[in-house]
RONU-923009 format. One record per residue (C-alpha): x, y, z. Coordinates in steps of 0.02 Angstrom, whole numbers, plus 50000, padded with zeros to 5 digits. Layout:
RONU-923009
x X, y Y, z Z .
...
END
This chain:
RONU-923009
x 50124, y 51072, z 50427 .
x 50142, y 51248, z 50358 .
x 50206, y 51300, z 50209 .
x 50301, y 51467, z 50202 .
x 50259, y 51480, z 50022 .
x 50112, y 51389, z 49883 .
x 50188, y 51237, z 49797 .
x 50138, y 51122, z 49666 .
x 50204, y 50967, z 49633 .
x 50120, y 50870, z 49483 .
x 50203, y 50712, z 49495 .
x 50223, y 50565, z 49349 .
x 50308, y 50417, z 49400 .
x 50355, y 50382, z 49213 .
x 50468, y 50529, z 49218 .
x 50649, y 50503, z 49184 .
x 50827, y 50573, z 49152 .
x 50782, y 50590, z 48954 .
x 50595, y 50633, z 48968 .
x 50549, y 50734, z 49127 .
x 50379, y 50750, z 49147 .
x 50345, y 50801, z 49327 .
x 50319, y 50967, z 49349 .
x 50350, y 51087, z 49488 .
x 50261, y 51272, z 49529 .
x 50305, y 51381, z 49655 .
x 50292, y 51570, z 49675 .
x 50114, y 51588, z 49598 .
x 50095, y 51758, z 49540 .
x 49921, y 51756, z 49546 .
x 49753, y 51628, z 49628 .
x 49586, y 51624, z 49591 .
x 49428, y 51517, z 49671 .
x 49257, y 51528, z 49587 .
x 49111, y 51479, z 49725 .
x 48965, y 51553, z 49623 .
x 48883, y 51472, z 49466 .
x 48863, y 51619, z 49385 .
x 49053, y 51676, z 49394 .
x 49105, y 51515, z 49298 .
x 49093, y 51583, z 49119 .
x 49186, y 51763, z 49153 .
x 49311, y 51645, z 49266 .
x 49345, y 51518, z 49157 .
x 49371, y 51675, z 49005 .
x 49506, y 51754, z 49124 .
x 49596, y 51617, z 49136 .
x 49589, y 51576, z 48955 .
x 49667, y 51768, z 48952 .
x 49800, y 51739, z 49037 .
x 49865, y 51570, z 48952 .
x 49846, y 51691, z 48781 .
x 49955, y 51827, z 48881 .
x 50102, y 51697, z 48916 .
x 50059, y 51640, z 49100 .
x 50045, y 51451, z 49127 .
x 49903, y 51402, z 49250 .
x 49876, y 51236, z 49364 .
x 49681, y 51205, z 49407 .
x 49571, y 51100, z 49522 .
x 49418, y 51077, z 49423 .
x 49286, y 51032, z 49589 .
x 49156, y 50881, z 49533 .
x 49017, y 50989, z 49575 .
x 49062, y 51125, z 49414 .
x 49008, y 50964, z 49312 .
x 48844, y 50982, z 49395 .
x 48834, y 51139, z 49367 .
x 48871, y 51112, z 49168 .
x 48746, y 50988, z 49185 .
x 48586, y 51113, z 49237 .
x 48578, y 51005, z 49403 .
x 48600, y 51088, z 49587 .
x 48776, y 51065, z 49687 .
x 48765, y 50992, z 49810 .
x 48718, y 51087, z 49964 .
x 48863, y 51003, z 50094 .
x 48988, y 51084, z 49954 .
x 48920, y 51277, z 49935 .
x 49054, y 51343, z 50032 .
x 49195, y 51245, z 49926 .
x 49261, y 51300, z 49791 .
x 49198, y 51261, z 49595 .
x 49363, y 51299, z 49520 .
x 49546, y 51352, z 49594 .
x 49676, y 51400, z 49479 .
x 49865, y 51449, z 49511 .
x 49968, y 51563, z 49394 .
x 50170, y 51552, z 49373 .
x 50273, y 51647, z 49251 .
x 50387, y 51457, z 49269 .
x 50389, y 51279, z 49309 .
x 50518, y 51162, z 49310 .
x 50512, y 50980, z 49239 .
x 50580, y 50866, z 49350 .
x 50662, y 50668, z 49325 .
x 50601, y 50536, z 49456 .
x 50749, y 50544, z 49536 .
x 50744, y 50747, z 49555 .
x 50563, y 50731, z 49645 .
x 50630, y 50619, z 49753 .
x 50770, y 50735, z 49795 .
x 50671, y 50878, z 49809 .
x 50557, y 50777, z 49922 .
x 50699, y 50724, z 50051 .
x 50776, y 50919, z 50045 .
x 50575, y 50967, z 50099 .
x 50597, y 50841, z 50251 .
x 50757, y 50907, z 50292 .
x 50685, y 51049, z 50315 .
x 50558, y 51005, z 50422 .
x 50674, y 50905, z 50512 .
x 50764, y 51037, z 50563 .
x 50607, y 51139, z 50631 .
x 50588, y 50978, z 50753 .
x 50403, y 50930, z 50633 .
x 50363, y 50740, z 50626 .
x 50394, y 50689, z 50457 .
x 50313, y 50533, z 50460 .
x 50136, y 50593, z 50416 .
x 49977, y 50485, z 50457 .
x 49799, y 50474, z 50484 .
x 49692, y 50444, z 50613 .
x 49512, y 50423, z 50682 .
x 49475, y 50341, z 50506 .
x 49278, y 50340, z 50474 .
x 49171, y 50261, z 50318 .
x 49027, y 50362, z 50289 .
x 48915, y 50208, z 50263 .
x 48908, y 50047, z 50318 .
x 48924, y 49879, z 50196 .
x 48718, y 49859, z 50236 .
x 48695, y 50026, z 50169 .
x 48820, y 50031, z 50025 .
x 48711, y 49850, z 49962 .
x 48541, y 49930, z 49968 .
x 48602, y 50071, z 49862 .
x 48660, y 49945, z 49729 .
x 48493, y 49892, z 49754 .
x 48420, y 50044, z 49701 .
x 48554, y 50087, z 49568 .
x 48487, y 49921, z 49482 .
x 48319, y 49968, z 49511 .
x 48359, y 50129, z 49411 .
x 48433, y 50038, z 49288 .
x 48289, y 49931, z 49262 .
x 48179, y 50087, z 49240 .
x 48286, y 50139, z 49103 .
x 48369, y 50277, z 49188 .
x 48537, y 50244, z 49164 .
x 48654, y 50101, z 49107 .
x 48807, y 50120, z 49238 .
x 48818, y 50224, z 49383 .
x 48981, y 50289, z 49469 .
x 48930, y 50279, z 49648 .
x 49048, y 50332, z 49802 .
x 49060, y 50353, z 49972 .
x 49183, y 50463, z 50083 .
x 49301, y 50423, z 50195 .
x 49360, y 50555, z 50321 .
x 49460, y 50590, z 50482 .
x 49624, y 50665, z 50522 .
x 49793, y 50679, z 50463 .
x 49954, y 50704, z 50595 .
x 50146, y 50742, z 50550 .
x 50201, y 50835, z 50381 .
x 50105, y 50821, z 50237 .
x 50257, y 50792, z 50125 .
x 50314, y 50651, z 50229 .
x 50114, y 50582, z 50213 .
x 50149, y 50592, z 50036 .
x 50290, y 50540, z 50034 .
x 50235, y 50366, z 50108 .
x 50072, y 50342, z 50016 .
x 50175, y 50382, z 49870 .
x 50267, y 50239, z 49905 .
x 50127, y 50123, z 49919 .
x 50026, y 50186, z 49761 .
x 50133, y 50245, z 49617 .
x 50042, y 50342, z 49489 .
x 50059, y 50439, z 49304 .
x 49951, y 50567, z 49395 .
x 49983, y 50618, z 49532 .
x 49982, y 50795, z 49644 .
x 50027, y 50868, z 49783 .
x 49949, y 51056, z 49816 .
x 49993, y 51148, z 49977 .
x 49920, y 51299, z 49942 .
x 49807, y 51453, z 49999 .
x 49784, y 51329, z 50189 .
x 49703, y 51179, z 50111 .
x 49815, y 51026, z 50035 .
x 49769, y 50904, z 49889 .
x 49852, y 50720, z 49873 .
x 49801, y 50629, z 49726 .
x 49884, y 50449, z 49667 .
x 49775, y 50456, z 49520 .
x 49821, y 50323, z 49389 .
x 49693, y 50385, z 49280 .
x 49709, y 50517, z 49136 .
x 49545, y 50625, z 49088 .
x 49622, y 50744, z 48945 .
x 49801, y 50770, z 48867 .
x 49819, y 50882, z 48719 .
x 49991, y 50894, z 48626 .
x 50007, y 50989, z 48461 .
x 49829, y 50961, z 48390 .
x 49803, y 50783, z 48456 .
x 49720, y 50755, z 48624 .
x 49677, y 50597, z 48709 .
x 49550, y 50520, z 48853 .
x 49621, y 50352, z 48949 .
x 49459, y 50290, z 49035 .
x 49478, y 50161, z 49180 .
x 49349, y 50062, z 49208 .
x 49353, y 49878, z 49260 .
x 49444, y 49813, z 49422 .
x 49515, y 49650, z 49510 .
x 49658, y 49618, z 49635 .
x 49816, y 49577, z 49564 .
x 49846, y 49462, z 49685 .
x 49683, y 49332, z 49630 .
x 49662, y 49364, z 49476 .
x 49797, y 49386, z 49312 .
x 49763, y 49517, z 49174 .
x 49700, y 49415, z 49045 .
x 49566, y 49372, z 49191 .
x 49502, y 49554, z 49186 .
x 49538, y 49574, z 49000 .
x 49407, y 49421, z 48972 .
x 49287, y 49497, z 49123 .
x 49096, y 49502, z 49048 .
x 49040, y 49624, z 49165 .
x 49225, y 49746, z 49162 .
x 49231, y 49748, z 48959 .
x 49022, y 49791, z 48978 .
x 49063, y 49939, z 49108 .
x 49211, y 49977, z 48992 .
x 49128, y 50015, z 48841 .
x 49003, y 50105, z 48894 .
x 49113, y 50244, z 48977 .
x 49218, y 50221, z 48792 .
x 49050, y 50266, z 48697 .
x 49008, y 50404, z 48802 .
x 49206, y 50489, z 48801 .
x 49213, y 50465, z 48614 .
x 49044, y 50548, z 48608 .
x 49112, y 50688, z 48718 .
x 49268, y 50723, z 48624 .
x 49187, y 50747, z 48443 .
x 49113, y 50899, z 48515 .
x 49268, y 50991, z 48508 .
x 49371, y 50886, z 48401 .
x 49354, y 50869, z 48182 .
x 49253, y 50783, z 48098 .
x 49281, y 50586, z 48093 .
x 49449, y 50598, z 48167 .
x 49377, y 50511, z 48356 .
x 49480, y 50348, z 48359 .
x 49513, y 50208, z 48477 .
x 49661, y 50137, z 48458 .
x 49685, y 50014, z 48610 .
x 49519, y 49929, z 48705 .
x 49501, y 49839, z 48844 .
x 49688, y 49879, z 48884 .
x 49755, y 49813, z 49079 .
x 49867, y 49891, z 49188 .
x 49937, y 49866, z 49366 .
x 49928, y 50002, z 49498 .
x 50004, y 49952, z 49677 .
x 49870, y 49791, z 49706 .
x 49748, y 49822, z 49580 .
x 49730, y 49804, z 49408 .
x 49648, y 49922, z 49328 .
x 49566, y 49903, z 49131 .
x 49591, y 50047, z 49022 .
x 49537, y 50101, z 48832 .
x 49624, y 50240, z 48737 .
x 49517, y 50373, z 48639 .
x 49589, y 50520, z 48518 .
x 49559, y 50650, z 48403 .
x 49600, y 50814, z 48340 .
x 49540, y 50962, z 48424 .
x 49446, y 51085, z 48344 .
x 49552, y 51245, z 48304 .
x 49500, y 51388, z 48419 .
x 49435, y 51271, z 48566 .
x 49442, y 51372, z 48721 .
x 49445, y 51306, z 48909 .
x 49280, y 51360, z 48902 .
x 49209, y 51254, z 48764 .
x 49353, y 51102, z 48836 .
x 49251, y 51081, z 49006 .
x 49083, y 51112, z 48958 .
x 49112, y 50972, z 48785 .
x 49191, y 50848, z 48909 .
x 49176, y 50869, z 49109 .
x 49151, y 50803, z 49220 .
x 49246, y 50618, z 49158 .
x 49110, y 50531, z 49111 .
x 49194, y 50380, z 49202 .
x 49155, y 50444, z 49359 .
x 48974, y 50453, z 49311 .
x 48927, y 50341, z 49210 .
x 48798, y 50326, z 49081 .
x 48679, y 50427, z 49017 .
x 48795, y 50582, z 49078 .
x 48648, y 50719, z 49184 .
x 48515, y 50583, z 49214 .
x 48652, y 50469, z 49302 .
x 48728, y 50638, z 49401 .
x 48548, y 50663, z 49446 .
x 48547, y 50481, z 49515 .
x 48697, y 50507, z 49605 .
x 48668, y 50667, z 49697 .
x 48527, y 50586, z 49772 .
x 48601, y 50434, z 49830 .
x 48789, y 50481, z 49910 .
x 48766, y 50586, z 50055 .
x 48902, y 50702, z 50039 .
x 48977, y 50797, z 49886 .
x 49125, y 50731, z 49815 .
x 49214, y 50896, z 49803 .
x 49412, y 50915, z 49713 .
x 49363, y 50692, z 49698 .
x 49297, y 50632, z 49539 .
x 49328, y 50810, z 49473 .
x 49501, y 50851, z 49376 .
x 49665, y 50924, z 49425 .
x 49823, y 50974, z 49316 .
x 49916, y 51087, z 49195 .
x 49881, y 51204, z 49065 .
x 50046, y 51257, z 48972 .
x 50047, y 51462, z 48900 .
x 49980, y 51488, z 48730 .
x 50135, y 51551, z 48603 .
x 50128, y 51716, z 48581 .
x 49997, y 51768, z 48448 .
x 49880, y 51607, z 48437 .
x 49710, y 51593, z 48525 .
x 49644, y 51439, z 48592 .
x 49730, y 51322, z 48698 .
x 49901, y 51233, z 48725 .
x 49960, y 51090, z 48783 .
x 49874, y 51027, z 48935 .
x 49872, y 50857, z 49050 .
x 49714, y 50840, z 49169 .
x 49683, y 50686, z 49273 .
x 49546, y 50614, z 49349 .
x 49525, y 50655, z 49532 .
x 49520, y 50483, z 49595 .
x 49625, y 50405, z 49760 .
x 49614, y 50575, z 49807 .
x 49631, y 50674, z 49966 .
x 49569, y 50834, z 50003 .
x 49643, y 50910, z 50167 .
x 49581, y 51087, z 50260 .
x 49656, y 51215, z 50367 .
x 49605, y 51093, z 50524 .
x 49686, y 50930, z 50476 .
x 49525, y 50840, z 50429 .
x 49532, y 50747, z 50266 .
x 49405, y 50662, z 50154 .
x 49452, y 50548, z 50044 .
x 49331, y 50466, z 49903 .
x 49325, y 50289, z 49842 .
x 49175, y 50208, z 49718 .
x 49148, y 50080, z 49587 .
x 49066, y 50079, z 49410 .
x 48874, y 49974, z 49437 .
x 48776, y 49901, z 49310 .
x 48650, y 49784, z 49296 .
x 48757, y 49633, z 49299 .
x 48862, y 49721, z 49481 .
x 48848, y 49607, z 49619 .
x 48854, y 49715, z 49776 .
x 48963, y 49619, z 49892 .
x 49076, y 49615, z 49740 .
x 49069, y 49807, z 49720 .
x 49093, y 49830, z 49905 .
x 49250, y 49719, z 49889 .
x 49324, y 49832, z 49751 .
x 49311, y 49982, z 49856 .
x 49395, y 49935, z 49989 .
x 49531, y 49870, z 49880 .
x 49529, y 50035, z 49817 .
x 49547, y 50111, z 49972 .
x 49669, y 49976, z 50042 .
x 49843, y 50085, z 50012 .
x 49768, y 50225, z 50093 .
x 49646, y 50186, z 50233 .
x 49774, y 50039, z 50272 .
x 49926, y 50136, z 50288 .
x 50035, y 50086, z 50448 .
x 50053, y 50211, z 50588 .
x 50202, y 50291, z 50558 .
x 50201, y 50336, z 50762 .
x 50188, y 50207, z 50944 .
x 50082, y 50224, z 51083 .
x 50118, y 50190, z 51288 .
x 50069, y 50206, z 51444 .
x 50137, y 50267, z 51593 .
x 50081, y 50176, z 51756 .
x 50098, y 50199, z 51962 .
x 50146, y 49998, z 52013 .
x 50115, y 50031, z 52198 .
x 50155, y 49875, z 52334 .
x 50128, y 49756, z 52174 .
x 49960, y 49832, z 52105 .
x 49946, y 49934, z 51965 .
x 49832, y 50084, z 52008 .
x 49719, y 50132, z 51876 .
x 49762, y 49976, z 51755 .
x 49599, y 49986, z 51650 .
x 49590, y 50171, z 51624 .
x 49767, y 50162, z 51573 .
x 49734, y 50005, z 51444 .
x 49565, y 50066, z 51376 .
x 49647, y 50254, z 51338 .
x 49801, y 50129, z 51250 .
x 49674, y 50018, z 51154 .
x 49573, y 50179, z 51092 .
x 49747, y 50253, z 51038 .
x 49792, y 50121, z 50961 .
x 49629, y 50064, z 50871 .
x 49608, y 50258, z 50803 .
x 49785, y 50263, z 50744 .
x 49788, y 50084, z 50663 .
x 49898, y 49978, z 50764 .
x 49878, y 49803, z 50803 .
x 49853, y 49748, z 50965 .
x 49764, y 49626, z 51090 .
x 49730, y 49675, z 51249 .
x 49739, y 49528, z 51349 .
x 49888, y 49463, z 51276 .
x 49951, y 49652, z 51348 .
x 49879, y 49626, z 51529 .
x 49946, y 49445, z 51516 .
x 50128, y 49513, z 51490 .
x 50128, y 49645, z 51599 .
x 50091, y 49513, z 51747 .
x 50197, y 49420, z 51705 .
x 50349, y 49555, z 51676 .
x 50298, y 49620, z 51866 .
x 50301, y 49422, z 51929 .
x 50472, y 49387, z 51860 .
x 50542, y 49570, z 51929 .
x 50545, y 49527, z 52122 .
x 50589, y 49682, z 52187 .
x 50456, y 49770, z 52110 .
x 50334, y 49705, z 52241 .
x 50393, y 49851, z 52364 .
x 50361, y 50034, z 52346 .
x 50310, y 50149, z 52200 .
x 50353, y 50122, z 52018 .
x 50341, y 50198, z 51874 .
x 50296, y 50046, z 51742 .
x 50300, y 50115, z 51551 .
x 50198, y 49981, z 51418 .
x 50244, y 50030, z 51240 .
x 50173, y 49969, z 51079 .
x 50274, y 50032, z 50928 .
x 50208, y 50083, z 50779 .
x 50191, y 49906, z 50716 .
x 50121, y 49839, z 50884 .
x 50286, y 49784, z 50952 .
x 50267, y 49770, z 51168 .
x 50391, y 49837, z 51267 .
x 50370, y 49863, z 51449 .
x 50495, y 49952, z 51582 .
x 50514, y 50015, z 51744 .
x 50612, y 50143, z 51820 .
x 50593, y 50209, z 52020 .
x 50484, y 50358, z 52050 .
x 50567, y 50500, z 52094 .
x 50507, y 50608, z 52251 .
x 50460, y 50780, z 52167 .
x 50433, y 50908, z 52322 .
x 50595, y 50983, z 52292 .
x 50533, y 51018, z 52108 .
x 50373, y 51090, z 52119 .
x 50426, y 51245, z 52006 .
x 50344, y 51255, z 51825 .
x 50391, y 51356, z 51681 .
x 50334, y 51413, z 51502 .
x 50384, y 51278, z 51371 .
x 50410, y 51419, z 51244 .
x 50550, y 51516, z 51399 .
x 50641, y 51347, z 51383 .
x 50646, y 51293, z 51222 .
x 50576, y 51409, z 51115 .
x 50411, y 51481, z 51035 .
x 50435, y 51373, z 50869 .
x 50436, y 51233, z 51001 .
x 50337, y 51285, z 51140 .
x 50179, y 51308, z 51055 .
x 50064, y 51185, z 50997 .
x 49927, y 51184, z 50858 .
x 49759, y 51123, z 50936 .
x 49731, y 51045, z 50765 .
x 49855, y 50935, z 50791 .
x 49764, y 50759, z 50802 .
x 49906, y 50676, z 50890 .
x 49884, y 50774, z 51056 .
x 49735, y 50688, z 51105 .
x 49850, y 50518, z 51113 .
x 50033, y 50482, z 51191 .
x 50111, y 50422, z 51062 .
x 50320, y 50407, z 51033 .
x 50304, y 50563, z 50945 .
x 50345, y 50693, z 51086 .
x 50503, y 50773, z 51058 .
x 50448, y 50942, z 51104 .
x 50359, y 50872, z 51276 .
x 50511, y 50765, z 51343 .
x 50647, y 50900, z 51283 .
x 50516, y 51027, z 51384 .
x 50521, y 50932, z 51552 .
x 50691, y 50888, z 51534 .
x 50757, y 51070, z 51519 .
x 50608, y 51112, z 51673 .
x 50721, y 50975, z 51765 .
x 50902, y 51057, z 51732 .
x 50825, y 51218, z 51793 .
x 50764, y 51118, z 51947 .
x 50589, y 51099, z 51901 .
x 50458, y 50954, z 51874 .
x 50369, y 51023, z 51718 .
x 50346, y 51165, z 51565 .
x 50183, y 51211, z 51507 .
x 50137, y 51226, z 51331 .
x 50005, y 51360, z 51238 .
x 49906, y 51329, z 51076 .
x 49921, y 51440, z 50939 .
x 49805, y 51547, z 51011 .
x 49868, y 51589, z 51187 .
x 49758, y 51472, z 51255 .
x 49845, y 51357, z 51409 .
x 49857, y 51185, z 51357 .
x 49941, y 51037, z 51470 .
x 50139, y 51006, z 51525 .
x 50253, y 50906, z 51468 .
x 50206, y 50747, z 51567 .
x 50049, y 50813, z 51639 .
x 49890, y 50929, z 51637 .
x 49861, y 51072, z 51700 .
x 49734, y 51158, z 51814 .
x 49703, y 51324, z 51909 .
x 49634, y 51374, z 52042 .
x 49508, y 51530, z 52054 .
x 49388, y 51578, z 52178 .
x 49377, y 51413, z 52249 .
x 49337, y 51324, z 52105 .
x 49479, y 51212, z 51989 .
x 49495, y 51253, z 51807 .
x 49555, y 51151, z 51679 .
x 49567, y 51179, z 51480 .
x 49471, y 51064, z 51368 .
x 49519, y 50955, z 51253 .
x 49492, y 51066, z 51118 .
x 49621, y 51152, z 51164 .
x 49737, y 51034, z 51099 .
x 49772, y 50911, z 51255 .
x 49790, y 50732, z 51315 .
x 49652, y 50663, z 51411 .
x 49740, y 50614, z 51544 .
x 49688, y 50473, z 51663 .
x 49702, y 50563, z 51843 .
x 49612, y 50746, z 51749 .
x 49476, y 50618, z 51712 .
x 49464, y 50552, z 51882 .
x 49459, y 50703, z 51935 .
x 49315, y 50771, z 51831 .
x 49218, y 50620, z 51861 .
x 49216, y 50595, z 52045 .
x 49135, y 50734, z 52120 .
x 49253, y 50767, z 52264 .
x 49322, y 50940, z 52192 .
x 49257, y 51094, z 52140 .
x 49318, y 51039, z 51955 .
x 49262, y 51120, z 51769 .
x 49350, y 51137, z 51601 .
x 49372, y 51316, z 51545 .
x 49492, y 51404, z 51423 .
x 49629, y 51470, z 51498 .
x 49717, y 51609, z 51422 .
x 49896, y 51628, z 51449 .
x 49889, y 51800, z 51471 .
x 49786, y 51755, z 51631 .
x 49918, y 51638, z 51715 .
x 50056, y 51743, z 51817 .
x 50173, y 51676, z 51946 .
x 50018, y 51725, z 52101 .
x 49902, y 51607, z 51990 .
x 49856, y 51459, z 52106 .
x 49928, y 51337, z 51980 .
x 49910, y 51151, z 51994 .
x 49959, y 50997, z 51901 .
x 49904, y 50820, z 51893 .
x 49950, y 50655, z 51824 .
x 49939, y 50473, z 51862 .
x 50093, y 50448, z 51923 .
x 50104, y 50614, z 52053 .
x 49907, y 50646, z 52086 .
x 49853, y 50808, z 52103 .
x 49995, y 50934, z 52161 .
x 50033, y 51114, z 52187 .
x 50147, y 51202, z 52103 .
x 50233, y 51381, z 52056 .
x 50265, y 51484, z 51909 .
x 50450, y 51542, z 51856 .
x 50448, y 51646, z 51714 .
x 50589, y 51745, z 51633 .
x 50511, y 51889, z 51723 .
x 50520, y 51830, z 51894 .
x 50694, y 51704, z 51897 .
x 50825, y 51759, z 52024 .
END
């Protein structure tokens, strides 16, 4: 989804009626990203000018400026990302639980209304190792410890593939399943950042400001909290990260006043809990962002201990940067008029995170604290109960099939089950195949009649991987061989499709644009309406792909364009009886003397003509 304006939505799940602590931004009146090392110090000043000029900011602190802070190289996957992003509003507004909520649903109804899915998912879900690998680098991690190099390291992995739908309604439902203190929602400048972060890196109010270190982690559903809170190995990865915050905060903070008034603390987030340890002082007067970030950042709970040599450890291990993950995100509050320094402020720790670009692909981070007493299958367990609420989420859309049952045989039946199986396996819904073919014989058995002429046999699974099959007859088409533009029928809003859009490469239940396209080509006594991408580029109908004809040779788009793969357009590509190649096909190119064809499993390969609003009588 797009967003006809930046918003920010920093979300606490603690706020209430009395004590609102969520906080919304919209209308920035001014952005800033900071790619280059070297701009980090006059950056990082300018912003500190503007909270001392009355503007309130909102910042993504990227893991990689820790490196940076750290004398050690970025990593070279994340040059082109940024180090820092900061918003600037002249406003926010504190919202209750209740008024997120709200504003959430009136977002939706919105989108709603513009015919978006608002059921947001992901799919093609990919780990970036394996469980072999992930063990061998616990290997080495206790071979470094061994050597004296460290004492715990904070090693990750990414997880990456596509999102579908509205991003609010993807929030919205991982919300749901993972309710956090710290959480964020930034649509902004193309790129979107989810974070369920439960854990708190730096809050400053008045002259007090506090760390909340989580480290330490078992399944609710196994263990109890005293069983964590007694953990050998949890209260020994614990401390560690404790001694290294309070070490971090007395560089900005008074003399003696570093505290820790709760240890070994244990909390529950969704199926996890999670130990915590609470560290405070008083802040230095005078302390700028500036001196804040490079005292403290990144959390050294994401690292581990000793701070550089450990970052050094992990840049060599993990494969890919961890970008907005493991950095920091949140608020910085204007400075009252006249006083230097900084305000209030909240950051969290970029954990549970999900960074999302212009293209739909997201990566999403997940790791667990080693040291030398970390069993590996143990670790590897923890992350993916980490990653459970997220990488598990249900589909929030079905997938079918639609079939040609001719004289009792159903033509193409494995093409049309492994295309359902793929769907389904990329978009996470259970399924068996056999117990699907075992059904669908028997539903064609116990239907007598259908053992005589040409039907059109439909097998659903819904989003939870519910079977439905039906049939209906299969209309003669030759008096309906007229096509039109999707966008003449219903619409450019509707008619035009983003090639981005992960859900076009599987027929799934979410198609109201298609069937209301075909269905309007019908009332204007046609079989189909062809769609465009964003950029002009000829895409596929309604209920079937498209082709052209030119100089003896049949075109058809590819699926980059933003396409099904349908099962006859294979056939056809694959069996060397036509002149057959995908090409881009520009709308612009496609007039009503174009030799236009269309093709599905149902129909075959067909011919067909062009109406446009031009040429109707």
């Amino acid at each position: 989804m797009t967003f006809d304006r930046n918003v920010i939505l920093l979300d606490d799940v603690s706020s209430s009626n009395r004590n609102p602590k969520s906080r919304l931004y919209e209308c920035n009146i001014g952005y800033m990203e900071v790619y280059e090392p070297e701009e980090i110090e006059k950056s990082l000043e300018l912003v500190q000018s503007r909270l001392e000029n009355g503007i309130h900011a909102v910042c993504c602190f990227s893991y990689n400026l820790g490196l940076v802070f750290q004398g050690l190289p970025p990593k070279a996957s994340l040059l082109n990302s940024p180090l820092i992003r900061a918003w600037f509003f002249k406003e926010y507004k504190k919202l209750s639980a209740t008024e997120v909520d709200e504003w959430i649903e009136s977002r939706l109804y919105v989108e709603r209304s513009q015919q978006v899915e608002t059921d947001g998912g992901i799919v093609d879900v990919n780990f970036e190792i394996d469980e072999k690998t992930f063990c061998e680098n616990i290997n080495s991690i206790h071979g470094e410890i061994r050597e004296g190099e460290t004492y715990q390291v904070n090693y990750t992995f990414n997880i990456t593939g596509k999102t579908y739908g509205s991003t609010i309604g993807l929030y919205k439902r991982l919300r749901q399943r993972q309710r956090c203190r710290y959480g964020a929602l930034i649509c902004c400048e193309g790129n979107r950042v989810l974070s369920f972060s439960p854990e708190l890196f730096l809050s400053k109010t008045g002259t007090n400001i506090k760390t909340k270190p989580m480290k330490g982690t078992m399944s609710s559903r196994e263990y109890s909290a005293q069983d964590l809170k007694s953990d050998k190995k949890n209260r020994a990865e614990n401390v560690m990260i404790v001694d290294l915050l309070r070490n971090d905060l007395s560089r900005i903070s008074k003399v003696g006043s570093v505290k820790t008034p709760q240890l070994f603390e244990v909390e529950t987030v969704g199926d996890i809990l999670q130990m915590t340890s609470s560290v405070t002082s008083e802040i230095s007067p005078y302390i700028t962002m500036t001196d804040l970030l490079r005292a403290t950042f990144p959390c050294g709970s994401i690292t581990g201990a000793p701070k550089k040599s450990t970052m050094g450890i992990i840049s060599e291990l993990e494969r890919s940067g961890r970008g907005i993950y493991c950095g920091s995100l949140g608020w910085f509050d204007a400075v009252t008029p006249g006083n230097k320094g900084l305000a209030d402020f909240t950051l969290n720790v970029a954990i549970r995170t999900l960074e999302i670009d212009s293209k739909n692909n997201f990566s999403f981070g997940v790791g667990s604290g080693v040291t030398i007493d970390s069993n590996s299958q143990t670790e590897w367990n923890e992350c993916l109960l980490k990653s459970n609420f997220f990488v598990k989420l249900p589909s929030a859309v079905g997938v079918f099939e639609s079939m040609l049952l001719k004289d009792n045989i159903v033509l193409r039946q494995d093409a049309h089950f492994n295309r359902l199986s793929r769907s389904a396996e990329n978009l996470g819904i259970p399924h068996n195949l056999d117990d699907i073919e075992f059904n669908l014989q028997e539903y064609i058995h116990n239907t007598k009649y259908l053992n005589i002429g040409h039907w059109k046999i439909r097998v659903a699974l819904s989003a939870n991987g519910k079977l439905n099959i039906k049939h209906s007859k299969l209309e003669d088409i030759l008096k309906s061989n007229v096509v039109f533009w999707a966008s003449d029928l219903i619409g450019r809003t509707s008619g035009v499709t983003n090639s981005n859009d992960p859900l076009l490469m599987h027929k799934t239940s979410s198609r109201a644009s298609y069937d209301l396209a075909y269905s309007e080509a019908e009332k204007n006594g046609g079989f189909d309406a062809i769609f465009v991408n964003e950029k002009n580029e000829v895409t596929e109908g309604g209920r079937s792909n498209f082709l052209i004809k030119k100089k003896g040779v049949m075109l058809t788009p590819p699926l980059e364009c933003g396409l099904l793969p349908g099962i006859m357009r294979g056939e056809l590509l694959n069996s060397g009886d036509y002149l057959i190649r995908e090409e881009v096909i520009r709308k612009k190119d496609v007039n009503a003397d174009t030799e236009i064809y269309l093709c599905n499993s149902l129909r075959g390969l067909f011919k067909v003509k062009l109406q446009t609003q031009n040429n109707q009588n």
